[in-house]
C-alpha positions as a Markdown table, in Angstrom:
| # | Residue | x | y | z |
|---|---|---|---|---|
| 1 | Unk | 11.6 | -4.2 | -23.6 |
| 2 | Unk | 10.2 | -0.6 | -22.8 |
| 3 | Unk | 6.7 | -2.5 | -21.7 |
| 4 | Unk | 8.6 | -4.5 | -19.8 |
| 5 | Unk | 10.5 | -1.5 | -18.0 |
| 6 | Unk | 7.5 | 0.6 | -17.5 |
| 7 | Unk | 5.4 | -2.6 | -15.9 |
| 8 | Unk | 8.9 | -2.9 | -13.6 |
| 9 | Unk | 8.9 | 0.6 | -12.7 |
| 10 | Unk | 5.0 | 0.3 | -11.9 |
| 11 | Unk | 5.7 | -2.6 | -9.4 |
| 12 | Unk | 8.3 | -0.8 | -7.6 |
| 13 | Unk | 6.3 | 2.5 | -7.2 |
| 14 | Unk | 5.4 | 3.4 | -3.8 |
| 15 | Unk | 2.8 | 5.6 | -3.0 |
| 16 | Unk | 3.4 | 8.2 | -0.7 |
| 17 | Unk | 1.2 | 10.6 | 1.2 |
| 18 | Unk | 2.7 | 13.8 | 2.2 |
| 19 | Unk | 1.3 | 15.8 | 5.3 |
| 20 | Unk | 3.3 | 19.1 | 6.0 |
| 21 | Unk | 3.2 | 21.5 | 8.7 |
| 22 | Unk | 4.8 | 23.3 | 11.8 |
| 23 | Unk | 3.1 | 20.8 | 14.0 |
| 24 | Unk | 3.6 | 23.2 | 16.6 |
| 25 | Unk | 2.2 | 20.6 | 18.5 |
| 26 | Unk | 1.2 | 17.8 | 16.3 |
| 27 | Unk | -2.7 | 16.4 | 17.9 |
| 28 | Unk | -5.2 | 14.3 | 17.1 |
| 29 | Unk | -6.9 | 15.4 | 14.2 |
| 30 | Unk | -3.3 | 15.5 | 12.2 |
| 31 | Unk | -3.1 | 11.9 | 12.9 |
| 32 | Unk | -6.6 | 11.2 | 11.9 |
| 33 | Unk | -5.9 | 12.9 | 8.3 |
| 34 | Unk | -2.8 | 11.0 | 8.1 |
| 35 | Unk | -4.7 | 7.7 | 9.0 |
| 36 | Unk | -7.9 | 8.5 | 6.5 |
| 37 | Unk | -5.5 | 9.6 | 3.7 |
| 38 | Unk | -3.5 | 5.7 | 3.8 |
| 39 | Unk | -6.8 | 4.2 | 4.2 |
| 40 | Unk | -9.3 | 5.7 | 1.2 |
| 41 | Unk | -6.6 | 5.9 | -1.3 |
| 42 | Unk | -4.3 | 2.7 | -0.3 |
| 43 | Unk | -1.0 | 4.7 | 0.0 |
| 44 | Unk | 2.1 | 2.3 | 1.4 |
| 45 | Unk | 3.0 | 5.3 | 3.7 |
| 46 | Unk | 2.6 | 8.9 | 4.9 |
| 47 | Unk | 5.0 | 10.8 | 5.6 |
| 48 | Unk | 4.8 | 13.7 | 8.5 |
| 49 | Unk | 7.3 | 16.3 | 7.1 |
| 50 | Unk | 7.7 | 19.3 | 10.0 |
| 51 | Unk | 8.6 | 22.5 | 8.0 |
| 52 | Unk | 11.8 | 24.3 | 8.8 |
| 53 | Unk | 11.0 | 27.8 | 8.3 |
| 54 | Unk | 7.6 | 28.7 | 6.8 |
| 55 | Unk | 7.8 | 31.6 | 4.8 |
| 56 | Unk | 4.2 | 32.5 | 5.7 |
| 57 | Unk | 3.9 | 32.0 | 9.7 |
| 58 | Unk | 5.7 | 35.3 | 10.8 |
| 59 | Unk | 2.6 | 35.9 | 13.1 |
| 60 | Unk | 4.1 | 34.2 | 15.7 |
| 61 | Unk | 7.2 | 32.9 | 17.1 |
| 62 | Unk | 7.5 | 28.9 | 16.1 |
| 63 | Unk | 8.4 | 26.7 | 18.3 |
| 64 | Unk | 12.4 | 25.2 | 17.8 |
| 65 | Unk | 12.2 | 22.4 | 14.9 |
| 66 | Unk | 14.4 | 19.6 | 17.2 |
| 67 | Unk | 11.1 | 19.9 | 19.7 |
| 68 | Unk | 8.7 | 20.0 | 16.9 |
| 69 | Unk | 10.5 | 16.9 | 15.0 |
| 70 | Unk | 10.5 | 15.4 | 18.6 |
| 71 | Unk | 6.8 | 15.6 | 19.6 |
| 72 | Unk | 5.9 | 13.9 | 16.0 |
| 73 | Unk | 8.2 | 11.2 | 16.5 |
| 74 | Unk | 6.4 | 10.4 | 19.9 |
| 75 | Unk | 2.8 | 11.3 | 18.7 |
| 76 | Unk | 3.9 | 8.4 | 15.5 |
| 77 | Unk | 5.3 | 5.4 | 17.3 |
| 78 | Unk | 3.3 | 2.4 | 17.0 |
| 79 | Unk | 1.3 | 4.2 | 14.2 |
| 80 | Unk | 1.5 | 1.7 | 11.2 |
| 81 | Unk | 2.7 | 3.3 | 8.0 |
| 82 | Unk | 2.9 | 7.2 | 9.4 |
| 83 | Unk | 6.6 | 7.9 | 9.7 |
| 84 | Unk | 8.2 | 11.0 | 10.7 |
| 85 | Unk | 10.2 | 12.8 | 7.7 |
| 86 | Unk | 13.2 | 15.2 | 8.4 |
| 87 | Unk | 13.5 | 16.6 | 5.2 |
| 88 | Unk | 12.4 | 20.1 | 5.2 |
| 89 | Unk | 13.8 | 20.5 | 8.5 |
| 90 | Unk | 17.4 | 19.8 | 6.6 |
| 91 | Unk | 17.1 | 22.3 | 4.4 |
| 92 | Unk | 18.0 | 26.1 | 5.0 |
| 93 | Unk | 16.3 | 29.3 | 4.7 |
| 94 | Unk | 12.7 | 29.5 | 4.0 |
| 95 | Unk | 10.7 | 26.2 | 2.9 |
| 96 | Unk | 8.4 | 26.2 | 0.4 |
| 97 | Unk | 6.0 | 23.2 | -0.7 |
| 98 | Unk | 7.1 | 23.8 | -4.3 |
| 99 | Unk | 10.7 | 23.0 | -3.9 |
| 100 | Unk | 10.2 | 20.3 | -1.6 |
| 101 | Unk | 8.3 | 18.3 | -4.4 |
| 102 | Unk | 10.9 | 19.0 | -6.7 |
| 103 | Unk | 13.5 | 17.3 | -4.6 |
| 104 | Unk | 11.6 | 14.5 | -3.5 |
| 105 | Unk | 11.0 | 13.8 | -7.3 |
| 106 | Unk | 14.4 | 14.3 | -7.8 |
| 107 | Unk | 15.4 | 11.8 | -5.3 |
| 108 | Unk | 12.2 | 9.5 | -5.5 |
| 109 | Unk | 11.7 | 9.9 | -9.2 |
| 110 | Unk | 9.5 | 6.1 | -8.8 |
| 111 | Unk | 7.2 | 7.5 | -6.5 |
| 112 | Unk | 3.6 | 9.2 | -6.8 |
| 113 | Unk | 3.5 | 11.8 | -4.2 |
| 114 | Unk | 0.4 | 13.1 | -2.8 |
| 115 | Unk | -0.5 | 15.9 | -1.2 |
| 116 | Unk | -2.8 | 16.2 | 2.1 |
| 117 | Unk | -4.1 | 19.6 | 2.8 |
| 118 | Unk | -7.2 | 21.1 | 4.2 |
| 119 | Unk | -9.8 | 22.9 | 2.4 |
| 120 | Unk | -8.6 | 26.3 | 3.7 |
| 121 | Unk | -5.5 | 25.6 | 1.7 |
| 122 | Unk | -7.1 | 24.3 | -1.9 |
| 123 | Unk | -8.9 | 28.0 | -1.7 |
| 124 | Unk | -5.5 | 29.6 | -0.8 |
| 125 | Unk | -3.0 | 27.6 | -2.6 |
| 126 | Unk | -3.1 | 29.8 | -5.7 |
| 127 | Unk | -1.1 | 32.6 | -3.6 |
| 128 | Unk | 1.3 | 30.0 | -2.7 |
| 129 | Unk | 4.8 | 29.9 | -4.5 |
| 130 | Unk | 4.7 | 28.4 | -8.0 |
| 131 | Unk | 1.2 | 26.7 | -7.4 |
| 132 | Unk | 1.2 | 25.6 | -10.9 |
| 133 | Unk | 4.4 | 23.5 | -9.7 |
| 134 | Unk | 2.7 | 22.3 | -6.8 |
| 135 | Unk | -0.3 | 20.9 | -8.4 |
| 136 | Unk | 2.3 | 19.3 | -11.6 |
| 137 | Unk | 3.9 | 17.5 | -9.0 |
| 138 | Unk | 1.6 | 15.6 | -6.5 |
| 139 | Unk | -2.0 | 14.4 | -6.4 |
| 140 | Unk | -3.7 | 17.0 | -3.7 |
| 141 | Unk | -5.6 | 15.1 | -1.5 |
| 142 | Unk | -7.8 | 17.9 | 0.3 |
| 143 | Unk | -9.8 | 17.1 | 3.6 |
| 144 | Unk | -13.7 | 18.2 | 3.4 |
| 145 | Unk | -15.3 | 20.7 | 5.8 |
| 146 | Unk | -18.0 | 22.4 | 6.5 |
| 147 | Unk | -19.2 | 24.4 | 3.4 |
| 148 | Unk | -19.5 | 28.8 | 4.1 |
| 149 | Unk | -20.5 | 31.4 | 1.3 |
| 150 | Unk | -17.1 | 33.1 | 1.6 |
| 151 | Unk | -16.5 | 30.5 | -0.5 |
| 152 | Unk | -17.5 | 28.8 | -3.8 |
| 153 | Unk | -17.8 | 25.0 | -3.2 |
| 154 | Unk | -15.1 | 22.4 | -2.9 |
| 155 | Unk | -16.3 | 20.9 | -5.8 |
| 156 | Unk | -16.1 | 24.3 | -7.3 |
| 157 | Unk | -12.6 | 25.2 | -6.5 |
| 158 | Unk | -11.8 | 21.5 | -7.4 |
| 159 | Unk | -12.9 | 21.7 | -11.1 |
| 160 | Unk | -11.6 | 26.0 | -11.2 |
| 161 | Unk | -7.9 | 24.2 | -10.2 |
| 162 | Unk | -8.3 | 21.6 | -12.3 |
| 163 | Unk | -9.1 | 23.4 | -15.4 |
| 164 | Unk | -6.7 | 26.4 | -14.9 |
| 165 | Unk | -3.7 | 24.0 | -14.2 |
| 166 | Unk | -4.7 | 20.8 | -14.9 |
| 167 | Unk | -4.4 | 19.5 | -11.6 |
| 168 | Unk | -5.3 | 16.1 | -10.2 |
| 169 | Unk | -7.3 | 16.6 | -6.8 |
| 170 | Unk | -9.3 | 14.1 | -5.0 |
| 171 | Unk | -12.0 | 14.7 | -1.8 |
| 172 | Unk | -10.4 | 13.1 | 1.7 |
| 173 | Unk | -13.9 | 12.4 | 3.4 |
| 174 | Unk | -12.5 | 12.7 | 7.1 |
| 175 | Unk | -14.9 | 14.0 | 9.9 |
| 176 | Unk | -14.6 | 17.5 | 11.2 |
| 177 | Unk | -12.0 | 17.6 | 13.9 |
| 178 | Unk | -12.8 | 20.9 | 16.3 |
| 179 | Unk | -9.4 | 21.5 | 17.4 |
| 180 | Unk | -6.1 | 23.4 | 15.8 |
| 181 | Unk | -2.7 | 23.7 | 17.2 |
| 182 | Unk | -3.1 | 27.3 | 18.0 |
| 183 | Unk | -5.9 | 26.6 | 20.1 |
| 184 | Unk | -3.8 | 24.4 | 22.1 |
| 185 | Unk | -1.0 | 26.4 | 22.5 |
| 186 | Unk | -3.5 | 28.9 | 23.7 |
| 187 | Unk | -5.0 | 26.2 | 25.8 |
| 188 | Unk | -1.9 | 25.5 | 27.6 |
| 189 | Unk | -1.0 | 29.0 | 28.2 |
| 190 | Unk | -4.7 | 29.2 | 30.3 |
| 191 | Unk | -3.6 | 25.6 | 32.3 |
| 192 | Unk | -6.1 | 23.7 | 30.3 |
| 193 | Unk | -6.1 | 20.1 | 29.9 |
| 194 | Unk | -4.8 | 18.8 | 26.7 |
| 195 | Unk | -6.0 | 14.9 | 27.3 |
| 196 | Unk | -7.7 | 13.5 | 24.5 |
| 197 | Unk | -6.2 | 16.5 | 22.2 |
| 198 | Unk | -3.1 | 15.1 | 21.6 |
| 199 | Unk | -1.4 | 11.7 | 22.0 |
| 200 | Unk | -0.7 | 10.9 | 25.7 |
| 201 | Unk | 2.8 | 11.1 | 25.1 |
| 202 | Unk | 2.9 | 14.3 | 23.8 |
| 203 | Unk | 0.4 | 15.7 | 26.4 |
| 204 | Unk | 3.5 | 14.4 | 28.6 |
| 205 | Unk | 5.8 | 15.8 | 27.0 |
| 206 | Unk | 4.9 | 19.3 | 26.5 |
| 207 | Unk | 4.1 | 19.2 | 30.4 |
| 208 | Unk | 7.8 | 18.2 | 30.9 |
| 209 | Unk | 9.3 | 20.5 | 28.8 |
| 210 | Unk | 6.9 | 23.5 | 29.7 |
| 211 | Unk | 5.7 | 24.1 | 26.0 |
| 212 | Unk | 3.9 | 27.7 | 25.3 |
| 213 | Unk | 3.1 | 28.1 | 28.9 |
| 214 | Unk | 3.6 | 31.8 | 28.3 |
| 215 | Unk | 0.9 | 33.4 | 25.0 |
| 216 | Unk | 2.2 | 33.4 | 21.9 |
């Protein structure tokens, strides 16, 4: 009977990809993580989770979450298994990826969660809060890049990780996209054009709505 249950529970597992951010704006190259991530390691969905308030992005003034939650709605639509997720932006105060795997075990407790990041972030994420709870909690799914001798190799942080806090992480081979969303907020601000950056309808929709025209 407990075979039985555990095979049951197996079926009804989803796996779900988690890609979180202030998407302030969401472009191309997050959607392209988001599509490589369902495709080399078969998740059913991933889910684009806009933070509320990041404890660590005081350098600048973020954009309102409705308009951030907004713009990844529009950049998703007609984007097969990549759904827009609301559920940091519920949540009060400061958000940190910690507690947001804890209640999304909590309320997914069938679910394997895991975790897409950049490389910049596998080399940071043990300054995060409770890394050791991050890493318990989800598979990290880290996006290569471009090796430089700052740091030791991915392969080399990957096993470091892995050994300290016996974390599962796997290599997303994606190719190098040359854009971030601060360079197109800075973009804007100079009158640049955004097309091929961003999906159309966001390009449209930060023209409408006259997003970080002014510098940040």
């Amino acid at each position: 009977e407990q075979r039985q249950k555990q095979e049951e529970r197996k079926a009804n597992m989803a796996r779900i990809g988690i890609m979180g951010g202030t998407f302030d704006p969401i472009h191309n190259g997050h959607l392209q993580l988001g599509r490589q991530a369902k495709e080399e390691y078969a998740l059913d969905q991933v889910w684009f989770m806009p933070s509320g308030q990041p404890p660590h992005k005081k350098d600048h003034k973020i954009t309102d979450a409705k308009i951030r939650l907004e713009m990844v709605r529009l950049a998703l639509e007609g984007q097969d298994g990549l759904m827009l997720s609301d559920f940091e932006r519920r949540r009060p105060g400061n958000t940190y990826t910690a507690q947001t795997l804890s209640l999304l075990r909590e309320e997914y407790p069938e679910d394997q969660f895991y975790f897409i990041i950049g490389a910049d972030s596998l080399y940071d994420i043990e300054k995060w809060y409770h890394p050791e709870a991050v890493m318990a909690q989800a598979v990290l799914l880290v996006a290569s890049r471009d090796w430089d001798k700052k740091h030791p190799t991915l392969e080399g942080q990957i096993s470091h990780l892995s050994e300290k806090y016996g974390a599962k992480i796997n290599i997303l081979h994606c190719s190098k996209v040359h854009v971030s969303s601060e360079e197109i907020r800075r973009m804007v601000s100079q009158g640049k054009p955004l097309e091929g950056l961003l999906p159309e309808r966001v390009v449209e929709y930060v023209k409408q709505h006259h997003l970080y025209e002014q510098p940040s």
